[in-house]
N, C-alpha and C positions, 0 to 999 in steps of 0.2 A: 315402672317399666317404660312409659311412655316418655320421664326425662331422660333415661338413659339413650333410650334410641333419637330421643333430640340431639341430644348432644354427641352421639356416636356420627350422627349426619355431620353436626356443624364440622367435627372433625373431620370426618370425610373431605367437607367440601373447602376446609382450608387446608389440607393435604393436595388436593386436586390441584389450588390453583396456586400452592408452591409446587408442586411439580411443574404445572404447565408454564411458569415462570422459567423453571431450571432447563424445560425442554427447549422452550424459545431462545433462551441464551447458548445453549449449547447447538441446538439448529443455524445460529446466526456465525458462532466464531466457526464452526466447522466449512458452512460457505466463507467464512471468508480463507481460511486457508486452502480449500479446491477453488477460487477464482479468483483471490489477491492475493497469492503467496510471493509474485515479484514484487509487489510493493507494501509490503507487511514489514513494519516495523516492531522490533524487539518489546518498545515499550509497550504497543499494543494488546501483543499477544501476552502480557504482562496484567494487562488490566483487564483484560478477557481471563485469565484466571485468576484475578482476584474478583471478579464479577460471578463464577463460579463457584468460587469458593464460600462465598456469603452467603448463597441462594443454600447452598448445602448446606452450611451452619443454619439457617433459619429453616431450612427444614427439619433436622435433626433436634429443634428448641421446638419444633411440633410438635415431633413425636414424644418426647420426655415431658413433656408439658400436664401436669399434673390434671388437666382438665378432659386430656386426652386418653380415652380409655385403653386398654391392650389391646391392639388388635389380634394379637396371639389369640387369644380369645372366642375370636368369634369365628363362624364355622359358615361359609358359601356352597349354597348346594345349588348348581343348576336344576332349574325345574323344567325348564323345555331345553331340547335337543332337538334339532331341524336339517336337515341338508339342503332346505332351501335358503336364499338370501334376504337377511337380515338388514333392510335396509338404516334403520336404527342403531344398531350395531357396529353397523360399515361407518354412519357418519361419527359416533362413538372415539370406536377405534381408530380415525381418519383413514379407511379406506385398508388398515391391518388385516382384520377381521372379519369378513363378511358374512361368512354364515359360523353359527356355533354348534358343531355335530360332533361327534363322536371322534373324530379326527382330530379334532382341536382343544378339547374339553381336556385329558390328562395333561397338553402343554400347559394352557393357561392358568386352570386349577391344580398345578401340582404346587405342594406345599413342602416337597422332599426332593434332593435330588435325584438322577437317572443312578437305575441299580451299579453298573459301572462307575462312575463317580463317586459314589457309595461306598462301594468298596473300596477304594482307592482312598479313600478318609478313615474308614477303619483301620487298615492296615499302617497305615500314618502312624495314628494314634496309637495301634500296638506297638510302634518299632519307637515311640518316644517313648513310650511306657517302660518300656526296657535299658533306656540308658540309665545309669545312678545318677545323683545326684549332684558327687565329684567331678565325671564326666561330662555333666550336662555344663557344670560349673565353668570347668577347663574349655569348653568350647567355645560358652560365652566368650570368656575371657579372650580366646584366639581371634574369634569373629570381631570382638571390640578393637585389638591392637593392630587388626587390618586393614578395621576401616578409620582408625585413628590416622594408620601412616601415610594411607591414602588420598583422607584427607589434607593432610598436612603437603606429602606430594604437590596435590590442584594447588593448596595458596601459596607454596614456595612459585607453582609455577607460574600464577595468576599479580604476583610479586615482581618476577623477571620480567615477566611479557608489560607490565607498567613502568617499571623502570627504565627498561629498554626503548618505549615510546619516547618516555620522558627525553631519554638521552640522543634519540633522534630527535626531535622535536626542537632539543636545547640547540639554539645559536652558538657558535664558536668564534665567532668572525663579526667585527662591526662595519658595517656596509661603507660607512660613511668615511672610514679610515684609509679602505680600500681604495676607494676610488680616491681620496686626496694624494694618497701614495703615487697609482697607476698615473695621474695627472702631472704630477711631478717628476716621474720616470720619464714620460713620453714627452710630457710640455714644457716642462722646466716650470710649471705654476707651484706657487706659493716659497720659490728657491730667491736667497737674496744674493745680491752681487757680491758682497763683500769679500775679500778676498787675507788671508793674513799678510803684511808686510815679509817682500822677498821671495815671492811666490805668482806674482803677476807675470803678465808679458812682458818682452822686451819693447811694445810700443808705446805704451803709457809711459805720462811724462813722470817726473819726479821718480822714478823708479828706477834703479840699479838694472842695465840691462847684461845681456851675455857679454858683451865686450869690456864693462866694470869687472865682471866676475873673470873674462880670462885677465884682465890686467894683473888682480891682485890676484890670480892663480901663480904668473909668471914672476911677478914679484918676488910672493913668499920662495917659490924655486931659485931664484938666483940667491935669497938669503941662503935655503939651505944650502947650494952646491957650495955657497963660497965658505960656511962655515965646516961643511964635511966634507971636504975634495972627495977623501980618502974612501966615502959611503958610495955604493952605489946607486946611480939616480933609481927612483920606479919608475913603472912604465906610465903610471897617470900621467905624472909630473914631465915625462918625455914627451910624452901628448901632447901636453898642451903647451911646450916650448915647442916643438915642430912647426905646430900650429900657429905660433908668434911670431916663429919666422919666417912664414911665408909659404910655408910647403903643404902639398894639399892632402886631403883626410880624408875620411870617407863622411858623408851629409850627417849633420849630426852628432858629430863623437865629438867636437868641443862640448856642445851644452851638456852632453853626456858628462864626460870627461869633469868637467865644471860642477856639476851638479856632485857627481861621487865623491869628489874633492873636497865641495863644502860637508857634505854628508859626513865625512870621514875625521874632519877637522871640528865638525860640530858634536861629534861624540868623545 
């Protein structure tokens, strides 16, 4: 008799202080979410219930714990009842409970719940009792492929909403490219001089300039008139005989003139 109530203690008192373990951690994350919930981080409140969650599995390997008797079992009878203050009790309970009277004896010592409550679990229990078996089956079944789709739903959406980062996040444009381009638009940097032959000014030496190109403009024109009298000039080729012989134009329409000429000859 006397080991059992040993060891009904020991358990006791490693119950007690996996509780008061559970209660401190859960006292601590609770402040910190009413006084540091602007700067709570997700991972935190992450390791804050994985810190709960342990404490509960090790209490739970308490209670199953083969050395640990049923406490089903054992039966708490108050033996004093006071309405005066318990100051024992008060430091106990940290200040819950102060006196243990009459008032307070069917909360703490109830081992069943409130008759309301009560019944509301019977009738539970009668209305599952009542569905068949097929029925119960068919519901499962509906209850699973909703939260199937539902799930599937979140990770389609949890899917987009990453990809979509991803595709902001992704660069389009090489910086470096950019600004070489902008530099060479605006500054002329990194552009060479070189120019293809017959395409330069008319100031550079060695170079064919407008007056080369109206010469053998007027040239080739007097080959053709004298070979097709009979053809009507065009107006280019009228052009730029006016222009040979002296009569004036508007700014411009020789090299014009010139340039269409060769264009047209080079095709």
């Amino acid at each position: 008799m006397q080991r059992e109530e040993k060891q009904l203690e020991t358990s006791v008192d490693a119950l007690l202080n996996q509780v008061a373990d559970l209660k401190s951690s859960l006292g601590s994350f609770i402040c910190k979410l009413e006084n540091e919930y602007d700067r709570l981080t997700w991972p935190s409140v992450l390791d804050s219930f994985a810190l709960l969650s342990g404490q509960l599995n090790t209490l739970n390997k308490v209670l199953k714990h083969e050395k640990t008797p049923l406490l089903r079992n054992q039966v708490i009878i108050p033996l004093v009842l006071s309405p005066d203050r318990d100051e024992e009790l008060t430091r106990q309970t940290e200040g819950r409970v102060p006196v243990f009277s009459h008032e307070v004896v069917p909360d703490h010592l109830r081992t069943k719940p409130d008759p309301e409550v009560e019944e509301q679990e019977k009738q539970l229990t009668t209305d599952a009792a009542r569905v068949g078996t097929d029925a119960a089956q068919k519901q499962i079944q509906t209850l699973n492929k909703m939260c199937s789709n539902l799930l599937e739903k979140i990770s389609k959406e949890e899917r987009e909403s990453e990809s979509g980062g991803l595709r902001q996040n992704k660069q389009t444009f090489n910086p470096t490219d950019t600004n070489a381009l902008v530099a060479a638009v605006a500054f002329g940097k990194g552009l060479s001089n070189w120019r293809p032959p017959g395409t330069s000014g008319p100031g550079q030496p060695g170079q064919p300039g407008a007056g080369a190109l109206l010469a053998g403009a007027s040239s080739v024109q007097q080959v053709q008139m004298t070979g097709t009298s009979s053809q009507q000039q065009s107006p280019l080729l009228s052009g730029v005989q006016m222009a040979q012989a002296g009569q004036p134009g508007p700014p411009g329409l020789l090299t014009a003139q010139a340039s269409l000429w060769l264009w047209g000859a080079s095709g």
